[in-house]
Structures are given as structure tokens and as C-alpha cells.
C-alpha positions as CSV (number, residue, x, y, z in Angstrom):
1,X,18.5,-17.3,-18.9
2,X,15.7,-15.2,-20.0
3,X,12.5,-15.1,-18.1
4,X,9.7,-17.6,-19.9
5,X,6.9,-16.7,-21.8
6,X,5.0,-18.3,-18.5
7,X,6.5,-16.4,-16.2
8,X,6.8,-12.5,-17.8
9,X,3.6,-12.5,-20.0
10,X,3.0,-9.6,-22.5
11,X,-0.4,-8.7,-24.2
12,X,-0.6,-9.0,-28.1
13,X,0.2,-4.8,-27.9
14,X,3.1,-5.1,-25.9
15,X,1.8,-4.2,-22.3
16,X,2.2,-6.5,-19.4
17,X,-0.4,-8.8,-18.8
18,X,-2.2,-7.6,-16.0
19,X,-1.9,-4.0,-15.8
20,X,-1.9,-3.5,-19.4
21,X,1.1,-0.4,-19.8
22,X,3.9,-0.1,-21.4
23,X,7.5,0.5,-20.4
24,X,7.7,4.2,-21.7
25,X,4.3,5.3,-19.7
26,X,5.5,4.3,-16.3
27,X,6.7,7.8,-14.7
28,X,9.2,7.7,-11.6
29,X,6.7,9.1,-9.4
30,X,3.3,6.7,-8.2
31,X,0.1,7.3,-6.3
32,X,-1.6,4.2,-6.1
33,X,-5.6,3.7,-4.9
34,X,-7.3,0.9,-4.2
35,X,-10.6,1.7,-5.5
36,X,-10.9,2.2,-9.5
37,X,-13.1,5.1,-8.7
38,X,-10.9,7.0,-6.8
39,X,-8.2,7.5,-9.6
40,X,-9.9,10.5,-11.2
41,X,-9.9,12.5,-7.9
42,X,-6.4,11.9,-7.7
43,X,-5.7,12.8,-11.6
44,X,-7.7,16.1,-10.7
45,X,-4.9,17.8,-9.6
46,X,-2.7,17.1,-12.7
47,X,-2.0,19.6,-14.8
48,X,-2.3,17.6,-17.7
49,X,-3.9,13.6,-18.0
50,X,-2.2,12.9,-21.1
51,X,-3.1,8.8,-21.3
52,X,-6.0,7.1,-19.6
53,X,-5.8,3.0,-20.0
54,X,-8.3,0.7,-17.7
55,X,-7.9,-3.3,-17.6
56,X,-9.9,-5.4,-15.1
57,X,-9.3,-3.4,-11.6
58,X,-6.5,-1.6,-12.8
59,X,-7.5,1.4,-13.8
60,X,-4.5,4.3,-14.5
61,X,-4.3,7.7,-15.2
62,X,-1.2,8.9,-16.8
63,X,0.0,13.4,-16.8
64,X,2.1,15.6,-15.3
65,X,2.1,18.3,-12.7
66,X,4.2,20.6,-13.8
67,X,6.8,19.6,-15.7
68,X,7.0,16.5,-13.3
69,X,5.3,13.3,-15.0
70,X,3.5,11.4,-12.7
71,X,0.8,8.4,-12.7
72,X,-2.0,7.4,-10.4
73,X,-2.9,3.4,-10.7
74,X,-5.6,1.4,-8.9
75,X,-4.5,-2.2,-7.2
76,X,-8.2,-3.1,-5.9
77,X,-8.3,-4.6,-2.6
78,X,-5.6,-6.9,-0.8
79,X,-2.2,-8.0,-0.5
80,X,-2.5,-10.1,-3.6
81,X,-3.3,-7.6,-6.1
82,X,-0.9,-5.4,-4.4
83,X,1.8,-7.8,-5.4
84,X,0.8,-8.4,-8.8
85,X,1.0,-4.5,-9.3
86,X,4.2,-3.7,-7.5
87,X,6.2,-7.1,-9.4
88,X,5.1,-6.1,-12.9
89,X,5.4,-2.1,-12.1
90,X,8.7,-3.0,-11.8
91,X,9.2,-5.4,-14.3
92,X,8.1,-2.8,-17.2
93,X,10.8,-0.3,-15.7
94,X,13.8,-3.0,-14.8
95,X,13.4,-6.3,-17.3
96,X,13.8,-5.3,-20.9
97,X,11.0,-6.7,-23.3
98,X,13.5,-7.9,-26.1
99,X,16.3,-10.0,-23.5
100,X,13.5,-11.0,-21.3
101,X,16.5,-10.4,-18.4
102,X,16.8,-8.2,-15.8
103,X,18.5,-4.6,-17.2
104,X,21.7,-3.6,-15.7
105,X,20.6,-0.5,-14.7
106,X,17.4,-0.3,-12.2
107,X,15.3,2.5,-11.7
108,X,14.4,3.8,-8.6
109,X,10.5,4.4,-8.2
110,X,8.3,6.6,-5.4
111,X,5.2,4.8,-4.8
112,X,2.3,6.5,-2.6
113,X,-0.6,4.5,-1.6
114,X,-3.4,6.7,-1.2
115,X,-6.2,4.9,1.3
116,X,-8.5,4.7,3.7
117,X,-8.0,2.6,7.2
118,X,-10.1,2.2,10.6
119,X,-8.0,3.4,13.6
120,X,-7.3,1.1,16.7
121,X,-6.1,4.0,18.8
122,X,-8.3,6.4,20.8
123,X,-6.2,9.2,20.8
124,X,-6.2,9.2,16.6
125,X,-9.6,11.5,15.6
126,X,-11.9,10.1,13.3
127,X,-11.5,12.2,10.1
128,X,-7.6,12.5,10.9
129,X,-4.8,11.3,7.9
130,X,-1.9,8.6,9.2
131,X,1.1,7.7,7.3
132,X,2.1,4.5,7.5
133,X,5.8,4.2,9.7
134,X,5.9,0.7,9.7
135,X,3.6,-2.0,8.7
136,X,2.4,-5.5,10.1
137,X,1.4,-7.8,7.5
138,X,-1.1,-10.5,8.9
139,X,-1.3,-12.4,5.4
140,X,0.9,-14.8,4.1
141,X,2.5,-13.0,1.5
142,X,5.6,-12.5,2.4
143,X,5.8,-16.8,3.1
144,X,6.4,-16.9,-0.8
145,X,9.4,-14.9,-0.8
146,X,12.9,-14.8,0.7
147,X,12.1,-11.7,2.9
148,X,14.0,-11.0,5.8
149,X,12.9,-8.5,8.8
150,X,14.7,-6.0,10.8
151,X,16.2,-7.9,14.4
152,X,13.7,-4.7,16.0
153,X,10.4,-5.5,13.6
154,X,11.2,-9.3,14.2
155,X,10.6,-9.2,17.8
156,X,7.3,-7.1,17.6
157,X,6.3,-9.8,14.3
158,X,6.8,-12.9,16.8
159,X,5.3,-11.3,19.8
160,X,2.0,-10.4,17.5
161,X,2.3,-14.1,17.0
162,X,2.1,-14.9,19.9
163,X,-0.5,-13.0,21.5
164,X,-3.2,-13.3,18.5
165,X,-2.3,-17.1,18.4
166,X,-1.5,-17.4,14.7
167,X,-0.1,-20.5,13.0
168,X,2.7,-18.3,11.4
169,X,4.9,-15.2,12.1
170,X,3.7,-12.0,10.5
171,X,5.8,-9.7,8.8
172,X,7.2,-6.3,9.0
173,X,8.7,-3.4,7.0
174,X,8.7,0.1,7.4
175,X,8.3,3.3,4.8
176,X,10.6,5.3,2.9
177,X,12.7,7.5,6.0
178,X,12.4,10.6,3.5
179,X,8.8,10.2,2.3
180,X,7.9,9.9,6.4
181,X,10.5,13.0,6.9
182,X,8.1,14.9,4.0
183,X,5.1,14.5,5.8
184,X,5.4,13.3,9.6
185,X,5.0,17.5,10.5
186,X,1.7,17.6,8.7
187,X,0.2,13.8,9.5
188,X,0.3,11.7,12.4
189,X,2.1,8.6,12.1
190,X,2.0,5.2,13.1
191,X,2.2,1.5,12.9
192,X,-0.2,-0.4,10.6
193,X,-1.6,-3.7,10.7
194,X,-2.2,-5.2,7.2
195,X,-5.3,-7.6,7.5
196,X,-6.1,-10.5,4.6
197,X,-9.7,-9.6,4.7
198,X,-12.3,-6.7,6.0
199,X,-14.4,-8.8,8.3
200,X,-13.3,-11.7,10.6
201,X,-9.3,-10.7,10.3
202,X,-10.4,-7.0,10.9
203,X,-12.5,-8.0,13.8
204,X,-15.9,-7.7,12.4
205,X,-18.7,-10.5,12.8
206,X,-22.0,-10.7,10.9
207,X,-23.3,-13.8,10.6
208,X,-19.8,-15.9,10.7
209,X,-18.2,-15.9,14.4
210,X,-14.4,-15.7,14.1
211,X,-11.9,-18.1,15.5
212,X,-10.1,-15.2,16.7
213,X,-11.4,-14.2,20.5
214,X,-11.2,-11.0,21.3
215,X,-9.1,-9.8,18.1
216,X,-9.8,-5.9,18.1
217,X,-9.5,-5.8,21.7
218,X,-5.9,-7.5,21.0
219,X,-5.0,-5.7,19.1
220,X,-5.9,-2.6,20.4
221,X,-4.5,-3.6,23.5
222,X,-0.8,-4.2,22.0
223,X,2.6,-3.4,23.1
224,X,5.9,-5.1,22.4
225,X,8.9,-3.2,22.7
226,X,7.3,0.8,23.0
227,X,5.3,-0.2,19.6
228,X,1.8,0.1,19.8
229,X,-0.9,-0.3,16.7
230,X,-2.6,2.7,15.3
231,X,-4.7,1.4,12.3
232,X,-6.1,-1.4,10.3
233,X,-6.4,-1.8,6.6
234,X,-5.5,-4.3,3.3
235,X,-2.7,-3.4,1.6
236,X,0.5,-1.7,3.6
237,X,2.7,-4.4,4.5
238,X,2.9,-5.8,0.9
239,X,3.3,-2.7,-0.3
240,X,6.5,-2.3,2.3
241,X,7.8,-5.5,2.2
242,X,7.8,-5.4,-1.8
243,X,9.3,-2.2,-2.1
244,X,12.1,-3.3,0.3
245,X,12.8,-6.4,-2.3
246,X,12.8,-4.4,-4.9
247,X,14.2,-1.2,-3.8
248,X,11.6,1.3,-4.6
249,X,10.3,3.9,-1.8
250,X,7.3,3.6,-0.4
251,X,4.9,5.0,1.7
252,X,1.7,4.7,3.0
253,X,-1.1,7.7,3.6
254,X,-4.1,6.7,5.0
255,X,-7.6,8.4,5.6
256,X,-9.1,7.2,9.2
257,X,-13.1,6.9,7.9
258,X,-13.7,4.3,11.2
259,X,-12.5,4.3,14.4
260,X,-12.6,0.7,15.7
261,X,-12.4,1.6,19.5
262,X,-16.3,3.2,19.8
263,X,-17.7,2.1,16.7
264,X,-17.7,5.2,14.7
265,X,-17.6,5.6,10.8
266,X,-17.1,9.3,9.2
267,X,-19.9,11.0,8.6
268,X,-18.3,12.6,5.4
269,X,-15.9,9.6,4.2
270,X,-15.0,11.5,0.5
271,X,-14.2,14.8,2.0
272,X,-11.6,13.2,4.1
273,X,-10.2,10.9,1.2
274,X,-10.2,14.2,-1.1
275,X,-8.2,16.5,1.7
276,X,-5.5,13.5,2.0
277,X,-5.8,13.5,-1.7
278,X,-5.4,16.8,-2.0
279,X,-2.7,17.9,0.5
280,X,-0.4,14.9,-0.8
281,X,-0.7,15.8,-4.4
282,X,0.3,19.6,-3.1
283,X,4.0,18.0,-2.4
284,X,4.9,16.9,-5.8
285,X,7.1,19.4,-6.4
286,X,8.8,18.4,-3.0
287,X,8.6,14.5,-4.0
């Protein structure tokens, strides 16, 4: 049956609903931001930015470097607008318009989220750049869909569980293999924790005490099965976990501006999100 008018909505120019593109803009290769602002120090690099379109948060900037077309895309903050760019992402590339029905032959996308995290670690420097192995998704996102976990990433999942005493398991996925083989000689890497806010489920009190005790210090502190926690940030895990649904690659760079442990934030936060930037967008050609 073709997908309703409800479920699959179009704008009255033919792009999807939220992130307002078309089918023919949507390039193989993706670098995705959370902040609107950051797209124009990705699209720096193109050679050529050939189509600029903004609706609401999603703001995307459309070229080529090289020959190679290639697209940078803002998701804002969280899980949730991570999934409503990732499931109609790949809705302009895999349902056709006219049938409304999935096409018989799927494309194959290479997503890069480009974004900034606070590490948990002491041994990662402030200032350093961390790609993403595998990621821990503390939200519920994943509760929505028929998602199914590695036996390995399942143990870790239910022993986070256990020790942050949540009401539900977390889930897991890890990157790409060959987008971590690309970079792991130039970037540390490590496990992420995907949080479904900034403050209490990062471990931050103002004026609201958490119902979590000791959360950073849990965290920090963690260990199941040789896997320990290197970073915290908003978006990872849903990226992951959708891209394993789906079967696009993914991966996950991420510029440490805080480190959790003593309480330190970067004294120069956009130089280190422009030399992530910048050294990523100098592997295209190898991408």
C-alpha cells in the first residue's frame, strides 16, 4: 500500500516536510551539524556551494569538492530532531514521490556528524577530537522501533541500566567499521554516551537537583566488559541506531570543548570545532 498523505508529507513545492529538499539535491555523501550556524564553516571548504535552502533548524548547504557532490545539513539539538532528519533523508533518496512506496533499489548514504561533546575520561585532553566507536543512547528513542542490539553491546546496555538505576534499558550501536578505519590513526576513539538533555541527564545542576545521585561520577566511573565511557553529548546513538535500520554509514566526530572530570571548558571552543571541521572535510576524496 502506498505510504499516507499523513504519514510521508510533502510541501506544496515538492520537498519533504520538514527539511524542505528535494530528492535530486540529496548527494551520497553528508556532514551533518547540530548548530544552524555551524554549516557555513563546513561549506567553507567546498569548492563550489551550488544551492543554499534553510527551514526552521534545518539549515543545508548544497556543492561539491571536487568533482565529488557533497551536502552539510543541520539537525539542532537531540535525539528527536536527529530522527526526523535521518527518516526523511532517507525517504527522499529510497521512497519514490509518485508510488508513495519504498523503491526497489536503496541507496547507500555516508553520514558524518560533525559535533562538539564534554569528555568523561581524564586521559582524553581538552581541545582533543574523538570519533564516536560505539554509542549509548540514554533516551528512549530507540523504545519506538524494532531495534535489536549486538549480544556484546546488550550486556554493556543492561549493565548501564543497572548501575545508573534507569527504568529502561539503553541502547547501543556502533559506527561505520570503514569510516572508524579512515580516521582512528588521526583521532582518538571511544564510546559515547548519548544524553536526552544538557543538564540533569548530563550531570549538571543549577537550580533543579537531579534524581540521579552521583551521575558523572557513574558514569565516569564505568566498566562492563573492558568498555569504558569517553564522552557525553545529544545526538550519537540515534544517529547509530538509525543508520543501522536503515543501512546508511555513519559516524560520529566529535570536538571535546569540556572536560567533565575537573570542570574545564576550552578556552578557544571555535578553533577546535574549525580543525575537526577542517581535517575531516580534508578526507573527502578518501570518503
Amino acid at each position: 500500500m502506498p505510504i499516507s498523505e499523513t504519514d510521508l508529507i510533502y510541501r506544496e513545492d515538492g520537498s519533504i516536510y520538514h527539511l524542505g529538499l528535494h530528492s535530486e539535491q540529496i548527494p551520497d555523501l553528508i556532514f551533518t551539524v547540530g548548530d544552524p550556524e555551524r554549516v557555513p564553516m563546513v561549506s567553507q571548504y567546498f569548492d563550489a556551494v551550488e544551492t543554499k535552502v534553510t527551514h526552521r533548524e534545518f539549515v543545508s548547504h548544497i556543492g561539491r569538492v571536487g568533482n565529488r557532490p557533497v551536502m552539510v545539513i543541520s539537525s539542532g539539538m537531540g535525539t528527536d530532531n536527529v530522527e526526523i532528519l535521518m527518516i526523511e533523508l532517507d525517504a527522499l533518496v529510497n521512497i519514490d514521490r509518485e508510488t508513495r512506496q519504498p523503491k526497489e533499489n536503496l541507496r547507500l548514504l555516508a553520514i558524518i556528524r560533525l559535533g562538539t561533546s564534554g569528555a568523561l575520561q581524564p586521559d582524553i585532553p581538552l581541545d582533543n577530537i574523538l570519533i564516536s566507536q560505539a554509542a549509548f543512547g540514554l533516551d528512549t528513542l530507540m523504545q519506538f522501533y524494532s531495534y535489536k542490539m549486538h549480544s556484546s553491546l546488550q550486556k554493556v546496555a543492561e549493565r548501564l541500566k543497572s548501575d545508573l538505576d534507569l527504568k529502561f534499558t539503553p541502547y547501543a550501536a556502533e559506527a561505520n567499521s570503514k569510516l572508524v578505519a579512515l580516521f582512528q590513526s588521526q583521532f582518538q576513539v571511544g564510546n559515547t554516551v548519548t544524553c536526552p538533555g544538557f543538564y540533569a541527564p548530563q550531570g549538571r545542576q543549577l537550580r533543579l537537583a537531579s534524581r540521579q545521585n552521583h551521575l558523572l561520577e557513574k558514569l565516569i566511573q564505568f566498566r562492563s566488559s573492558e568498555v569504558s565511557l569517553a564522552n557525553l553529548e545529544m545526538e550519537t546513538a540515534g544517529y547509530y541506531a538509525l543508520g543501522k535500520l536503515l543501512g546508511h554509514q555513519m559516524l560520529s566526530v566529535n570536538a571535546i570543548l569540556a572536560h567533565r572530570s575537573t570542570g574545564k571548558f576550552s578556552a578557544n571552543p571555535q578553533k577546535t570545532v574549525g580543525l575537526m571541521i577542517e581535517q575531516v572535510l580534508a578526507k573527502v576524496s578518501e570518503l
